[in-house]
PABABA-828848 format. One line per 8 residues: number of its first residue (from 1); for each residue x, y, z of N, C-alpha, C. Coordinates in Angstrom, 2 decimals. Layout:
REM PABABA-828848
NUM	X,Y,Z,X,Y,Z,X,Y,Z  ...
This chain:
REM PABABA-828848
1	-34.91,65.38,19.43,-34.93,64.14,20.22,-36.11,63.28,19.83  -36.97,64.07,19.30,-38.61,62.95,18.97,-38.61,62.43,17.95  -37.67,63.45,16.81,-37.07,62.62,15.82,-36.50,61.50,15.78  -35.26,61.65,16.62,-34.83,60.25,17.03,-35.26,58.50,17.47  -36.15,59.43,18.38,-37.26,58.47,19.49,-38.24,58.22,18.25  -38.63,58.63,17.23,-39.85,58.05,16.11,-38.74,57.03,15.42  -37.52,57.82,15.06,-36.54,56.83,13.93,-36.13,55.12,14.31  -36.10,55.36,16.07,-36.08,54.20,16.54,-37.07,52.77,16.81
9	-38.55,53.54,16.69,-39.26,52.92,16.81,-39.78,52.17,15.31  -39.34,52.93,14.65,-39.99,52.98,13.82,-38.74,51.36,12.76  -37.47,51.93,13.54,-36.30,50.58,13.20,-36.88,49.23,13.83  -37.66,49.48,15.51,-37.64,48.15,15.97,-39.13,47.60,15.62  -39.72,48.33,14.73,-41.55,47.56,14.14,-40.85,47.45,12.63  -39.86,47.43,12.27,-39.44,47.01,11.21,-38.75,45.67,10.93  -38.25,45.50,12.22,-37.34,44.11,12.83,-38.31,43.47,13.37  -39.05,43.71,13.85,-40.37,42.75,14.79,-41.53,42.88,13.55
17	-41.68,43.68,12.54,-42.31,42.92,11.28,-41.40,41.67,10.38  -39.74,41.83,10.34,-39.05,40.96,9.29,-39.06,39.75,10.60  -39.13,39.55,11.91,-38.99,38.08,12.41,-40.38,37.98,12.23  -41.78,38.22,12.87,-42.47,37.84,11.99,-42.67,37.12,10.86  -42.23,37.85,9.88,-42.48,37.07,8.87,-41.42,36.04,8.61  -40.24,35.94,9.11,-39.51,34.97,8.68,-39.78,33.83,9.28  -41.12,33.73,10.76,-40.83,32.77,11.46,-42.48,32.18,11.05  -43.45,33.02,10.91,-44.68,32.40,10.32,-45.05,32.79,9.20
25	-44.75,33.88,8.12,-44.96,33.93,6.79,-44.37,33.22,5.92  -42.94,32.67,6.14,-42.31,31.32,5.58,-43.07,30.36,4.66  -43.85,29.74,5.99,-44.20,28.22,6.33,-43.40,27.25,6.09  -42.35,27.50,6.76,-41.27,26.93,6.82,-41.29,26.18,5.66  -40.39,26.91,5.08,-40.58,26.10,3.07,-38.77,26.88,3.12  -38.15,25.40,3.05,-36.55,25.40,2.73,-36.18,24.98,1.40  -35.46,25.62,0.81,-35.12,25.33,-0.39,-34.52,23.95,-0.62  -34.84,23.79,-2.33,-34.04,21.82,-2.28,-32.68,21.41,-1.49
33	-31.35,22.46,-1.69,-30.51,21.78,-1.59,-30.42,22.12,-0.25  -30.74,22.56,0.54,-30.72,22.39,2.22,-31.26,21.51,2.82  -32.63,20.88,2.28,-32.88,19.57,2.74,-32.44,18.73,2.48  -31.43,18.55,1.71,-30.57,17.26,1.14,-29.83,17.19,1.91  -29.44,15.94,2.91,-28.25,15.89,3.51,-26.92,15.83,3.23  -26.57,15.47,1.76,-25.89,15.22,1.19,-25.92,15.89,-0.21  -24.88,17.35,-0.61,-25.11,17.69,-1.45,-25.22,17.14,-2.79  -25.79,17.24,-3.71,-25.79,15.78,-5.60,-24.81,16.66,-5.72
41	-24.01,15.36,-6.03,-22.37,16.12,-6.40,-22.63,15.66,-8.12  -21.97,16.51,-9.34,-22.18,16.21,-10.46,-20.56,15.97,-10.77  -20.51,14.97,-11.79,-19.42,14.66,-11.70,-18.70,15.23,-12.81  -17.54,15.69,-13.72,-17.44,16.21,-15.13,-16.90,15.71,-15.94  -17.12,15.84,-17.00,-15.94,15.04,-18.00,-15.20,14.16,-17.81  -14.30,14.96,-17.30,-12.80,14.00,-16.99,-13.00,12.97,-15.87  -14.26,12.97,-14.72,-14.04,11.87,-13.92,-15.04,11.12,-14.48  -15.61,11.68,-15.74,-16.96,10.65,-16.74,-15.66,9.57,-17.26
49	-14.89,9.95,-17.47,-14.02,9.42,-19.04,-12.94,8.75,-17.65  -12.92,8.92,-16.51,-11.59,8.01,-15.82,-12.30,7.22,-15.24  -13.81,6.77,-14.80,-14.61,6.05,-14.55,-14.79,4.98,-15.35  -14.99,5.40,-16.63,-15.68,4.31,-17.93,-14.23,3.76,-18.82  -13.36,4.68,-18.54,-11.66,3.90,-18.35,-11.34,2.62,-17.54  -11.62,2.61,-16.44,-11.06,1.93,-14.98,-12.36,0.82,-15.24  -13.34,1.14,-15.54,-14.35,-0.12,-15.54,-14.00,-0.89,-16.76  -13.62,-0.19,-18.07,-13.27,-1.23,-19.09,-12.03,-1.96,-18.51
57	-10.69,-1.10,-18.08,-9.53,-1.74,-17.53,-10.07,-3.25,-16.84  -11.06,-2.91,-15.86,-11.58,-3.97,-14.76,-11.68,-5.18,-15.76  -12.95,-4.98,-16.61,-13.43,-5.96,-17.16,-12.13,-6.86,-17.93  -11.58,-6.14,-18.74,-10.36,-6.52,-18.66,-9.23,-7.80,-18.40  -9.19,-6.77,-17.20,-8.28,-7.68,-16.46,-9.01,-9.05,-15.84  -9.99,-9.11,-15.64,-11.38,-10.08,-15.52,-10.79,-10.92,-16.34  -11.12,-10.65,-17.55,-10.81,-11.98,-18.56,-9.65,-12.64,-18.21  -8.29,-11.90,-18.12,-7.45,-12.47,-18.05,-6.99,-13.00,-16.77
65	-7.85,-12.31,-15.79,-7.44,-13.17,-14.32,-6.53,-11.98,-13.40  -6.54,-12.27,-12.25,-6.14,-11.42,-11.48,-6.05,-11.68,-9.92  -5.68,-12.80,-9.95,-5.49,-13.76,-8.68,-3.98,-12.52,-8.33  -3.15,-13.11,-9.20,-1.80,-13.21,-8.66,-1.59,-11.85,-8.46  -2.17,-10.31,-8.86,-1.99,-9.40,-9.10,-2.60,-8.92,-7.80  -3.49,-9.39,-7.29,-4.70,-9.30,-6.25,-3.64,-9.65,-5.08  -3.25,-11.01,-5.36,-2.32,-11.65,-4.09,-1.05,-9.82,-3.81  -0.27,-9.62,-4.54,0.49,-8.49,-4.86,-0.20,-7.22,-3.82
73	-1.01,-7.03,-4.14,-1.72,-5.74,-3.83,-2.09,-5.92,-2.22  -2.53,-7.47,-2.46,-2.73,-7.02,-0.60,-1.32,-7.54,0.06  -0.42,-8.36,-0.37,0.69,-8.01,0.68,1.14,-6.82,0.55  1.22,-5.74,-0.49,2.08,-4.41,-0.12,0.95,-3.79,0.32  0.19,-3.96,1.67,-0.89,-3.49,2.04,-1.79,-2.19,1.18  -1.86,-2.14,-0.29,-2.04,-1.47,-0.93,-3.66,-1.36,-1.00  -4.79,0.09,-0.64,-5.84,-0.46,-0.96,-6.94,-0.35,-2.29  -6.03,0.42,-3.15,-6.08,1.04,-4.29,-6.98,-0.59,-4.59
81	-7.80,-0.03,-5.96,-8.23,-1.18,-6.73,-7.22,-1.23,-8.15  -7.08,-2.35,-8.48,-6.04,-3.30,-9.57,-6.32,-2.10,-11.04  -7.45,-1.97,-11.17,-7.99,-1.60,-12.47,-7.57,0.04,-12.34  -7.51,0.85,-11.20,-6.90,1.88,-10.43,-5.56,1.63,-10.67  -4.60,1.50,-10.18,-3.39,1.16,-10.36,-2.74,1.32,-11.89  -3.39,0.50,-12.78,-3.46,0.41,-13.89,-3.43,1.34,-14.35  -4.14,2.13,-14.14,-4.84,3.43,-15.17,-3.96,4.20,-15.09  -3.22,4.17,-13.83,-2.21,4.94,-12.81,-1.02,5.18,-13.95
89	-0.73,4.17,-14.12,0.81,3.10,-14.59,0.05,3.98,-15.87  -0.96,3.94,-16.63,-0.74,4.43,-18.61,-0.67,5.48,-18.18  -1.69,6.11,-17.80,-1.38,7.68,-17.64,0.10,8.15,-17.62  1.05,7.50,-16.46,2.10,8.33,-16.19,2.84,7.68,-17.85  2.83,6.67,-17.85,3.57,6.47,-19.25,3.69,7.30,-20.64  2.29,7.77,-20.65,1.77,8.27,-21.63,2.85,10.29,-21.58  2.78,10.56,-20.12,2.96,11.63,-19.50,4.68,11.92,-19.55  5.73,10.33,-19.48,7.02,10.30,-19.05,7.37,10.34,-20.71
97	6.30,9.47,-21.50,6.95,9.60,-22.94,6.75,10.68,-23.88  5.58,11.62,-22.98,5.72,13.04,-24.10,6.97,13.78,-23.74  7.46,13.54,-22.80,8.66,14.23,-21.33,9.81,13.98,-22.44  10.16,12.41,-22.98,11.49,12.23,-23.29,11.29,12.41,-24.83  9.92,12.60,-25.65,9.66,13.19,-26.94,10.00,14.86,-26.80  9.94,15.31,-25.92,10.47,17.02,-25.75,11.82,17.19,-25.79  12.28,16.08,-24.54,13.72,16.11,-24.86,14.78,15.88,-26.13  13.64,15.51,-27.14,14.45,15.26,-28.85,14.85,13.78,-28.71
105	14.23,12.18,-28.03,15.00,11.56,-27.63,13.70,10.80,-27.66  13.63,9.38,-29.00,12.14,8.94,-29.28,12.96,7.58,-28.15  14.32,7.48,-28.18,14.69,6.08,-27.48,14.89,6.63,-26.08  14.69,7.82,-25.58,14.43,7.77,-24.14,13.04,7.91,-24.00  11.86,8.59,-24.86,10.75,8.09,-24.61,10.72,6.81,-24.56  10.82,6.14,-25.40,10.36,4.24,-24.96,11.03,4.10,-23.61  12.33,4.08,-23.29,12.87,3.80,-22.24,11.96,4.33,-21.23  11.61,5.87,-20.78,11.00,5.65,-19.90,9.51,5.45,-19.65
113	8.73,5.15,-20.44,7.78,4.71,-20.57,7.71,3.25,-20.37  8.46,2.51,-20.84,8.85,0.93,-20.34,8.98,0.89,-18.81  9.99,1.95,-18.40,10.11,2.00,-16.97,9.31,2.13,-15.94  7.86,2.54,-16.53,7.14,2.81,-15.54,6.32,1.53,-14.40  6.01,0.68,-15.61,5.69,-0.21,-14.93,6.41,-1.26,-14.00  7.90,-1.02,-14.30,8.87,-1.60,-13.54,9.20,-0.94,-12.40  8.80,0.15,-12.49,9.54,1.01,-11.06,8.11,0.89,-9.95  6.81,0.47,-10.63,5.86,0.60,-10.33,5.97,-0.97,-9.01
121	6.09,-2.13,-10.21,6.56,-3.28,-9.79,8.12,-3.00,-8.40  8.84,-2.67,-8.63,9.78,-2.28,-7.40,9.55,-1.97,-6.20  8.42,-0.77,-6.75,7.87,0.05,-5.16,6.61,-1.26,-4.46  6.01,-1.92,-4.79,5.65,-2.67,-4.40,6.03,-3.89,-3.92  7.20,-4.53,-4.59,7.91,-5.44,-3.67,8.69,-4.71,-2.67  9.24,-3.82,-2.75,9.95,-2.90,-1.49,9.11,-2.52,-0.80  7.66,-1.97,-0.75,6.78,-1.84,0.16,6.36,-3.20,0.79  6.12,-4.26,-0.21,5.71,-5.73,0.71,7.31,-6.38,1.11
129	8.03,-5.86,1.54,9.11,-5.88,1.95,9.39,-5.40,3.46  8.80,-4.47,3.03,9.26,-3.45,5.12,7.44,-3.96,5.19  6.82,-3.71,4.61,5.25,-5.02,5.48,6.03,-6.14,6.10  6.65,-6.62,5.67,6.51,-8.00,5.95,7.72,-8.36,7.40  8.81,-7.01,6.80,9.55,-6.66,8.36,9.48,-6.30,9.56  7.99,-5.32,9.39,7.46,-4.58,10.28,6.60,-5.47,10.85  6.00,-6.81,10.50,5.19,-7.65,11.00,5.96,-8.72,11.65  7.05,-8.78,10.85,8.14,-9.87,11.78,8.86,-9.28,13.43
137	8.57,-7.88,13.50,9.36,-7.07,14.24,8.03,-7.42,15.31  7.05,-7.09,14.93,6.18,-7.36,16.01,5.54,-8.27,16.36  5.40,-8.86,16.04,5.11,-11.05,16.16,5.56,-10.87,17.87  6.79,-10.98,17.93,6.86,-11.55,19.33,5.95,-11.00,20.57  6.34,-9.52,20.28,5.48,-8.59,21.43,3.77,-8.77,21.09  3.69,-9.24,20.11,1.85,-9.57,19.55,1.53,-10.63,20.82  2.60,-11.56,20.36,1.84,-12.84,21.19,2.31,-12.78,22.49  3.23,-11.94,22.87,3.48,-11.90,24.91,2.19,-10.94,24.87
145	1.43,-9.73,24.03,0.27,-9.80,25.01,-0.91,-10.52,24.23  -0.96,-11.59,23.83,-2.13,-12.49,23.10,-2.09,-13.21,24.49  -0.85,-14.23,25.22,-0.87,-14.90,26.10,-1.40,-14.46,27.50  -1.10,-12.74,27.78,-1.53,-12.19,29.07,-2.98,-11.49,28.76  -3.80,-11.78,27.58,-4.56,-11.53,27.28,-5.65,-12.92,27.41  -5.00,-14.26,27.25,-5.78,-15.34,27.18,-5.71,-15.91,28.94  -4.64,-15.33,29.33,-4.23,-15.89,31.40,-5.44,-14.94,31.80  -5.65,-13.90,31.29,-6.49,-12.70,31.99,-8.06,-13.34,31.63
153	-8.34,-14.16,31.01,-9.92,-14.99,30.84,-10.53,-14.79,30.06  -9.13,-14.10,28.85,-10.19,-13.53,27.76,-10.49,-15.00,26.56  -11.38,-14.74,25.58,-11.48,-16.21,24.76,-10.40,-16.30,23.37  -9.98,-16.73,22.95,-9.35,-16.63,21.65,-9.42,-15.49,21.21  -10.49,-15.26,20.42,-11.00,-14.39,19.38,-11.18,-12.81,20.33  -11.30,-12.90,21.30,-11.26,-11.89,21.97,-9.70,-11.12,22.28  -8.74,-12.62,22.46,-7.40,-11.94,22.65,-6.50,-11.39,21.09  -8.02,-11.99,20.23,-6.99,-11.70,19.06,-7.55,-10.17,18.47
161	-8.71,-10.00,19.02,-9.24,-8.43,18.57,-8.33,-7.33,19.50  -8.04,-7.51,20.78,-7.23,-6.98,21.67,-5.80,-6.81,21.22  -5.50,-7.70,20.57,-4.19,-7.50,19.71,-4.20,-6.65,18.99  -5.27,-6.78,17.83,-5.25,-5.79,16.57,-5.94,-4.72,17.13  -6.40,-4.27,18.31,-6.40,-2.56,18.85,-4.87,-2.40,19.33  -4.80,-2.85,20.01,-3.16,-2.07,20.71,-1.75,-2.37,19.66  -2.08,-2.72,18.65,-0.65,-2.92,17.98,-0.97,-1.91,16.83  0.31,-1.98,16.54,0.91,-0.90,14.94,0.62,-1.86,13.65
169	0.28,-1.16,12.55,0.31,-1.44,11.17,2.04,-2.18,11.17  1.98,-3.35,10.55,0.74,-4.16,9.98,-0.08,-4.86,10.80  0.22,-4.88,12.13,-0.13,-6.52,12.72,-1.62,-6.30,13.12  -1.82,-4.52,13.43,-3.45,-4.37,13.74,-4.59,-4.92,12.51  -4.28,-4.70,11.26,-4.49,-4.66,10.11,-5.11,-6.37,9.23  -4.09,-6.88,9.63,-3.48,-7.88,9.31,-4.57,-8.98,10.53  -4.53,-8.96,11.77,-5.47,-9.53,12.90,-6.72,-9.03,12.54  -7.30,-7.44,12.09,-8.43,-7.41,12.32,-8.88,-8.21,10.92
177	-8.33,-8.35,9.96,-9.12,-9.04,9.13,-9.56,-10.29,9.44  -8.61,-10.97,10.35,-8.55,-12.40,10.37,-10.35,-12.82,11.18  -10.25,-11.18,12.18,-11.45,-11.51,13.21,-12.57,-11.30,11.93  -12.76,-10.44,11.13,-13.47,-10.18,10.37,-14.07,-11.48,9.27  -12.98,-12.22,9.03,-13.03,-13.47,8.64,-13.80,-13.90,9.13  -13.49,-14.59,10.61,-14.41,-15.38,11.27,-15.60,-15.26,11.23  -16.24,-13.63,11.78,-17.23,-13.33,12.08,-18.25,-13.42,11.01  -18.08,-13.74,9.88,-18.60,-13.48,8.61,-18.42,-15.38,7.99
185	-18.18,-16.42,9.23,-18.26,-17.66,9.18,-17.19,-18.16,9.00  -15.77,-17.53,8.58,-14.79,-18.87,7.89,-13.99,-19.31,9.06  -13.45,-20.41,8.73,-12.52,-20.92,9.75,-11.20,-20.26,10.42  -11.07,-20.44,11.62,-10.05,-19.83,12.18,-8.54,-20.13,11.66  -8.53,-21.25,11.87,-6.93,-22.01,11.02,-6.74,-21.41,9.43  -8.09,-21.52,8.87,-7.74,-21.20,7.65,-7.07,-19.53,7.37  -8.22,-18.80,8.20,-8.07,-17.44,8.02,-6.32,-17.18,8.41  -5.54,-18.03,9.81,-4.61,-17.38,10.37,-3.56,-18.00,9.05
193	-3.82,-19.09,8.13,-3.03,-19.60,7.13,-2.76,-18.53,6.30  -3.91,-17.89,5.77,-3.90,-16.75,4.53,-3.14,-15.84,4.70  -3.16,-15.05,6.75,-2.93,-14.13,7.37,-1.30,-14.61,6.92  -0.58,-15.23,7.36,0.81,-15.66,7.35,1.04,-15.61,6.11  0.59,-15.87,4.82,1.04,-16.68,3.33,1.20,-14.86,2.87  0.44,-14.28,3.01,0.06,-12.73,2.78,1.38,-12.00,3.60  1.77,-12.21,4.78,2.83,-11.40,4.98,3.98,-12.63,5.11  3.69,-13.74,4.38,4.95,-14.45,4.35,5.98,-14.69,5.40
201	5.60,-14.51,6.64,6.06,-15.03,7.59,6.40,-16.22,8.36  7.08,-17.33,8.46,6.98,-19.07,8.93,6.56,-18.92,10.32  6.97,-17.60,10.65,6.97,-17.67,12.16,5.56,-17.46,12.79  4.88,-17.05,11.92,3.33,-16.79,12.35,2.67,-17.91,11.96  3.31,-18.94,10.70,2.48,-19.91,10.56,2.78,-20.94,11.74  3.87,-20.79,12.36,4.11,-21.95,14.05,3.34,-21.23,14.46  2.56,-20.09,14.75,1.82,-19.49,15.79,0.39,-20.04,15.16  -0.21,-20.16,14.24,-1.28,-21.07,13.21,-1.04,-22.23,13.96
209	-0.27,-22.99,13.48,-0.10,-24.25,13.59,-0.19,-24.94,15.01  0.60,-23.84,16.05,0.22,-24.28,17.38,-0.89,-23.81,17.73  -1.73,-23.15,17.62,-3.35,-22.80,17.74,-4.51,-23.48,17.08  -4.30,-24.40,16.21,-4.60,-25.05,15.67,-4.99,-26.42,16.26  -3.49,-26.71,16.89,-3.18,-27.81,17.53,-4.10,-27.92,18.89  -3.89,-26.67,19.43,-4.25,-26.55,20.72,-5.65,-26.61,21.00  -6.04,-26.31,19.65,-7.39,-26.38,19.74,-8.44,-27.83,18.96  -7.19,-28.70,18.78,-7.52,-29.86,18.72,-7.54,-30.59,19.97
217	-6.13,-30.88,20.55,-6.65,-31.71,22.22,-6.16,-30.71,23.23  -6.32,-29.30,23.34,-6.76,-28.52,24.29,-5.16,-28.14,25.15  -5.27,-27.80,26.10,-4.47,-27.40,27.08,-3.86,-25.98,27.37  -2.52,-25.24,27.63,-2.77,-24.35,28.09,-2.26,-23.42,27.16  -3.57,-22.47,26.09,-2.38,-22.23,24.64,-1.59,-20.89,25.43  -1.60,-20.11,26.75,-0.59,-18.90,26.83,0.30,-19.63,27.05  0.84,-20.72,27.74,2.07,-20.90,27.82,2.67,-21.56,26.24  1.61,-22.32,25.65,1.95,-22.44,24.11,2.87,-20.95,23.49
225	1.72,-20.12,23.69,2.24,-18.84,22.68,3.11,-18.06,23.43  3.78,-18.33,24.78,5.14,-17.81,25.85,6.12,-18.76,24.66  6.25,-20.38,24.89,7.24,-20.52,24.29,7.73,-20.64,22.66  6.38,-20.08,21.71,6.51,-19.97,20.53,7.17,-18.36,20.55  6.75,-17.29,21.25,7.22,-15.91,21.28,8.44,-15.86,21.93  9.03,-17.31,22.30,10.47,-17.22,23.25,11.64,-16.81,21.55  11.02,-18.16,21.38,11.91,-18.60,20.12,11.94,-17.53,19.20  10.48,-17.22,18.74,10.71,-15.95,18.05,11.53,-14.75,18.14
233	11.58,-14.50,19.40,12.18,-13.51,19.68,13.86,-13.73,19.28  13.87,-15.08,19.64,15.87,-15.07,19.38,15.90,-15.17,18.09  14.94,-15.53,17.38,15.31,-15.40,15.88,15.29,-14.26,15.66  14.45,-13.09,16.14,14.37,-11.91,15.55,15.63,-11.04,15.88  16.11,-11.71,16.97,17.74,-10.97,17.58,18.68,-11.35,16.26  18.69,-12.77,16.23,19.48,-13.30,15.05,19.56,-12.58,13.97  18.00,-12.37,13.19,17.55,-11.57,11.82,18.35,-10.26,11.80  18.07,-9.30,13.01,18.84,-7.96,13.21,19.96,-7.72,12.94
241	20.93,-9.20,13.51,22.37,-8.67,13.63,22.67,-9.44,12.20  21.81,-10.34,11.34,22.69,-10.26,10.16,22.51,-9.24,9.56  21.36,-8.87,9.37,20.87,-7.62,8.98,21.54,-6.50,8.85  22.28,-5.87,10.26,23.10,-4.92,10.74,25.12,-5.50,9.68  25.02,-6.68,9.98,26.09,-7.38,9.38,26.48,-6.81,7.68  24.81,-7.08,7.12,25.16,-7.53,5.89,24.21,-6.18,5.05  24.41,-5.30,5.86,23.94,-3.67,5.77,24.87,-3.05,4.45  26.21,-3.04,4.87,26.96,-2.60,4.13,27.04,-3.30,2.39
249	27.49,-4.59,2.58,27.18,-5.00,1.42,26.33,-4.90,0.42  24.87,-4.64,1.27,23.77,-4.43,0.42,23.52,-2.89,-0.29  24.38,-1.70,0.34,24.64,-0.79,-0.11,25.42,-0.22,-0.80  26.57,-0.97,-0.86,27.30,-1.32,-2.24,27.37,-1.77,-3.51  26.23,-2.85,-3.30,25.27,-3.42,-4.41,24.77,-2.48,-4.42  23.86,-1.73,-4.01,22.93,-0.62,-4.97,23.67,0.46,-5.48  24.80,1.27,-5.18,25.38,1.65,-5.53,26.33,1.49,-7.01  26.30,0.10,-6.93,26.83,-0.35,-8.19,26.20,-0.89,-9.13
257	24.82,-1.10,-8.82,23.54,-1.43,-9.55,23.14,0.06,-10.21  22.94,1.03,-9.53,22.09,2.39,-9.72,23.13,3.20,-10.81  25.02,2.73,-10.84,25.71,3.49,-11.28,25.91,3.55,-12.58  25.73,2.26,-13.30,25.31,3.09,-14.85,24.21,3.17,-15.36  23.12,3.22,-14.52,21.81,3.81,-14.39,21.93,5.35,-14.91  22.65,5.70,-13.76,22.64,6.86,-13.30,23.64,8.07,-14.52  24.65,7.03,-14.99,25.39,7.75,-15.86,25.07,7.72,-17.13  24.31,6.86,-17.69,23.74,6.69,-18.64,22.48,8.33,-18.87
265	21.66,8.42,-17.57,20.67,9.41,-17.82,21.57,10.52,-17.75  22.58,10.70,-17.19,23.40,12.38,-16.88,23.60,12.27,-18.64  24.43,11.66,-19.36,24.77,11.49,-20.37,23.85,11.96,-21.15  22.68,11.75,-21.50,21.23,11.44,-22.15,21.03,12.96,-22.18  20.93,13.33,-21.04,20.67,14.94,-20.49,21.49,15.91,-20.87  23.73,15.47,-20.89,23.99,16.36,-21.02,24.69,17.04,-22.24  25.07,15.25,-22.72,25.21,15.52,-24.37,24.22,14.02,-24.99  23.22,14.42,-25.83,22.76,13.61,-26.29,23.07,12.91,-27.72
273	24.12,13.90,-27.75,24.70,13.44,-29.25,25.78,12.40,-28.71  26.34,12.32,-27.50,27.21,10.78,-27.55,26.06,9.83,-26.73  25.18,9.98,-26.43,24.36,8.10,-26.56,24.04,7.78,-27.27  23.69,9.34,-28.57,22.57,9.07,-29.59,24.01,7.58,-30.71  24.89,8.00,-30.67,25.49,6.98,-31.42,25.30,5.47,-30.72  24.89,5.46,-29.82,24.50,3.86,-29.48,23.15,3.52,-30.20  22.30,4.40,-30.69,21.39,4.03,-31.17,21.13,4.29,-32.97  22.50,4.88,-33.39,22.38,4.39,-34.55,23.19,3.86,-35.51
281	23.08,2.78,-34.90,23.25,1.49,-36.07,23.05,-0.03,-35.23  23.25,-1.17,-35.69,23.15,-2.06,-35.15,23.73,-2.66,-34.04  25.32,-2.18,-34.45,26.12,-2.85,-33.32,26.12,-2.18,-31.87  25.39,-0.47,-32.40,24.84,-0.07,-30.94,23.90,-0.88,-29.99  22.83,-0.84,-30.95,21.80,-2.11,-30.58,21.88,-3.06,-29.71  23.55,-4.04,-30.26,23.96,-5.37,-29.75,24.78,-4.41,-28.63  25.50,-3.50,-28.38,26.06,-3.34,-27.04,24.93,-2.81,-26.04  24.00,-2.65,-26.41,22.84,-2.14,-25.38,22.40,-3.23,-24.53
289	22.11,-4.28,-25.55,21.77,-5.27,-25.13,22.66,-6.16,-24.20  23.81,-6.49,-24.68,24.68,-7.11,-23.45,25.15,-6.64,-22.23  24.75,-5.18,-22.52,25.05,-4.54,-21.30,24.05,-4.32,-20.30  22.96,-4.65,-21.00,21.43,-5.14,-19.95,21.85,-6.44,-19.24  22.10,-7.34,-20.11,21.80,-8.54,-19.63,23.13,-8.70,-18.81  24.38,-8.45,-18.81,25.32,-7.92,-18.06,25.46,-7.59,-16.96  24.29,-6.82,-16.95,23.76,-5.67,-15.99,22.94,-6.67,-14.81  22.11,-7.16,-15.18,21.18,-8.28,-14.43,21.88,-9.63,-14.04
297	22.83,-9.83,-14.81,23.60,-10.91,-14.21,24.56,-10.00,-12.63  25.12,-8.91,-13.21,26.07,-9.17,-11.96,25.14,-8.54,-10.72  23.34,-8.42,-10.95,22.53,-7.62,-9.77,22.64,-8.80,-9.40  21.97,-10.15,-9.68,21.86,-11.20,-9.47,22.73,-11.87,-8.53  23.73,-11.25,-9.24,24.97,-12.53,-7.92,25.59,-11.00,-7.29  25.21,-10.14,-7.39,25.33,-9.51,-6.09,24.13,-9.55,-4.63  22.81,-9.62,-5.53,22.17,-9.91,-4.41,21.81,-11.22,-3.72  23.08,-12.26,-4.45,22.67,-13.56,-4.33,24.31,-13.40,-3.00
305	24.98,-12.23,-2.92,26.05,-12.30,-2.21,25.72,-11.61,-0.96  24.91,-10.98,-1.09,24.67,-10.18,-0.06,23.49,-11.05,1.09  22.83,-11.31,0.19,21.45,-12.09,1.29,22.19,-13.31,1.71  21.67,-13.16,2.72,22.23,-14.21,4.28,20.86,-14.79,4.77  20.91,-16.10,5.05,19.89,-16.94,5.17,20.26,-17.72,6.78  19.09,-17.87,7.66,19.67,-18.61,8.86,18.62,-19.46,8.90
């Protein structure tokens, strides 16, 4: 038992020597990377070489301008940078045309390597597409509570930050910049101009235009923005049911757009020896070609049949 009773004591002057020393033999001396709040992250190779990529891309595109590409990017609420995007688009090109060089097939490499930047271009007008639906969808309900937001004593700019908390992408998005605008000096009219031109809406520029107004010779803008959100609203009933109307048609068109898309690649894939004769000789050449341009004529006046205008 005294054995024991020594072994124990002899454990707890061993523990009451190591806090000891850990708490005043220290001197409290912490190693570098614990005092760093922020670990030095090192970066390697490959994000050396996609860095000094994307900055030449930048410069770049600098020279040649980048308004219209810029305009692009922020209606498909995209927040990627341009020179990003870019890099995006070679890479996969580079990636789709070793794809169709495996497949034994140097004219489906080009093909889909051409494609990339077009499908790239697609997803972005189809994304600034449902933006620009999803902002038309909520316009009305924006401004019934902008108006019970301005009756309740709030100031403009106050009912318009109150907006962009309680609403959904886009319209939160889309308002808080506008406040952000201001606050940082620019004009209100101007900012709500950009706000509209960006999601391309007319109906937000009457909501501009009467705020504008109102705030030239004054009076009462909630009932202003009651009967601008009246109207809106029956247009947006209107928009729906052509919409719902002209549903079908528009899915027929893609269907008949996508279909020798579609048979062309099964083909490509499953015997490549009957496309490969479209590509060798000339008059393959010339049927490729008319059957593009063929192709784009009848998208054209199909989607020139399908869209309904009120």
């Amino acid at each position: 038992m005294s054995g024991i009773v020594l072994a124990g004591l002899a454990a707890v002057g061993v523990a009451a020597l190591a806090a000891v020393y850990a708490i005043f033999g220290s001197g409290n001396r912490l190693p570098l990377e614990r005092r760093r709040p922020v670990p030095e992250s090192r970066s390697g190779m490959l994000e050396r070489g996609a860095a000094a990529a994307t900055t030449a891309l930048d410069a770049l595109l600098r020279r040649r301008g980048t308004d219209a590409a810029d305009h692009v990017l922020e209606s498909a609420g995209v927040r990627m940078r341009l020179q990003d995007i870019v890099f995006l688009q070679i890479v996969a090109a580079v990636c789709v045309f070793a794809a169709g060089l495996l497949l034994g097939s140097t004219f489906m490499a080009f093909l889909l390597a051409v494609l990339v930047p077009v499908v790239t271009r697609l997803g972005l007008a189809v994304r600034t597409k449902h933006r620009q639906d999803a902002f038309a969808d909520q316009l009305d309900d924006s401004l019934q509570l902008m108006a019970g937001s301005l009756r309740a004593g709030h100031s403009l700019l106050q009912s318009l930050a109150s907006v962009a908390r309680e609403s959904d992408e886009p319209t939160s998005e889309e308002l808080s910049r506008v406040i952000n605008e201001v606050r940082v000096g620019r004009d209100l009219g101007e900012a709500l101009d950009e706000a509209g031109a960006r999601v391309a809406s007319q109906d937000f520029v009457w909501v501009s235009q009467a705020i504008a107004i109102n705030r030239e010779v004054g009076g009462n803008l909630a009932d202003v923005l009651d009967g601008v959100g009246n109207t809106i609203r029956e247009r947006n009933t209107v928009r729906r049911q052509v919409k719902a109307l002209a549903a079908e048609g528009k899915l027929s068109a893609y269907v008949l757009m996508a279909l020798p898309v579609g048979i062309t690649g099964f083909l490509a894939l499953t015997s490549p020896a009957y496309i490969a004769a479209f590509t060798s000789g000339l008059i393959g050449y010339l049927m490729i070609a008319a059957s593009a341009v063929l192709l784009v004529i009848g998208g054209l006046w199909l989607r020139k049949s399908v869209r309904v205008t009120f």
